[in-house]
N, C-alpha and C positions, 0 to 999 in steps of 0.2 A: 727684600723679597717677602719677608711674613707681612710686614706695615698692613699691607691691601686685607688681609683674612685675619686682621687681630678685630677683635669689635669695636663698635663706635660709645664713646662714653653718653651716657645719659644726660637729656637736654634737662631734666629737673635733680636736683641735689650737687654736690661739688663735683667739681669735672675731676677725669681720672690727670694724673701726673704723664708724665710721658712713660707709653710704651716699652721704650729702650731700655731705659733705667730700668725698667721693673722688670725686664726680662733678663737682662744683666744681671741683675738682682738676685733673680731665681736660679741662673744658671751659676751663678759662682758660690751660694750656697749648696748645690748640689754638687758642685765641682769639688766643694773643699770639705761637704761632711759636716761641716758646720750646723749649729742650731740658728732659727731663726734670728734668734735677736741677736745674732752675733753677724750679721751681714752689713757689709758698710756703709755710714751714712750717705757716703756720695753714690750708691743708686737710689736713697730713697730713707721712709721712715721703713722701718723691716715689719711693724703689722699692718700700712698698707701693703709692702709688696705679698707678703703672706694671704692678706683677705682678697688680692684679686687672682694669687696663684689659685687658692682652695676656691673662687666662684667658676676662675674658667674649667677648672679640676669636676665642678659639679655642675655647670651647663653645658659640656660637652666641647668649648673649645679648644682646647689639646686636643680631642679625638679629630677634629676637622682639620688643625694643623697639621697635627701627624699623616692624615691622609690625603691632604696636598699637597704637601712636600713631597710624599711619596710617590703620587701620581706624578709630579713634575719630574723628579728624578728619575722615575721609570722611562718617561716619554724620550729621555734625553738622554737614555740607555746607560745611565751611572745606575743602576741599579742588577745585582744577578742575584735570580733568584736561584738561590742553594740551600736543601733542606740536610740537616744532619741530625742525624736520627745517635744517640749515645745510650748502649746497651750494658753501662758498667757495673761491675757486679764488685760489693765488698767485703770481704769476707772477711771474719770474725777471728782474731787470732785462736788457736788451740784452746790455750787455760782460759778464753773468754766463753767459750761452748758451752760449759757445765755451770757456770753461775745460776743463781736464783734468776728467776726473771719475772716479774712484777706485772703478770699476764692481768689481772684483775681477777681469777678466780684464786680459788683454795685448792684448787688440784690439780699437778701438775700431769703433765699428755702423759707418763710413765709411769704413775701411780693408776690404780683402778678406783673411780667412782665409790664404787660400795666396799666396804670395810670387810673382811674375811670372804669376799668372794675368791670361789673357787672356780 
């Protein structure tokens, strides 16, 4: 399904590896958290799959996959759109309230600005 919107390799310089592998590649280093070099040889060498994750990352391929996929999905109604909106609020234990706190100024909201104002 992606094949057709992945780019076509360059007719001058060395042609790209396959596709698959290198998306393979990418997706089970993100899958497992893994650092690059530790992705396995059998999708590939892991600084090509790296140099072609980070060019389609900076010519905008991913943006266009992401948004045809999306589109396809949408048309074929596997897609709902639901927005949630999360208002959580965290609140500070008690003894944590009155610690210092490392505002960047010298005085704190409870102290007065000027020394001996009255």
């Amino acid at each position: 399904m992606l094949e057709p919107m992945l780019p076509a390799s360059k007719t001058a310089g060395r042609p790209w590896t396959d596709h698959r592998g290198a998306l393979e590649g990418m997706v089970w280093k993100y899958r497992t958290g893994a650092p690059w070099r530790d992705v396995p040889e059998r999708f590939g060498k892991w600084n090509s799959i790296y140099k072609r994750f980070n060019r389609w990352a900076g010519d905008g391929t991913w943006e266009a996959l992401l948004a045809e996929v999306h589109k396809l999905a949408d048309a074929s109604g596997e897609v709902e759109w639901v927005v949630a909106i999360d208002s959580t609020i965290a609140r500070v234990h008690q003894h944590g309230a009155t610690l210092a706190r490392g505002t960047g100024g010298g005085v704190e909201s409870q102290e007065s600005a000027v020394v001996g104002a009255a």
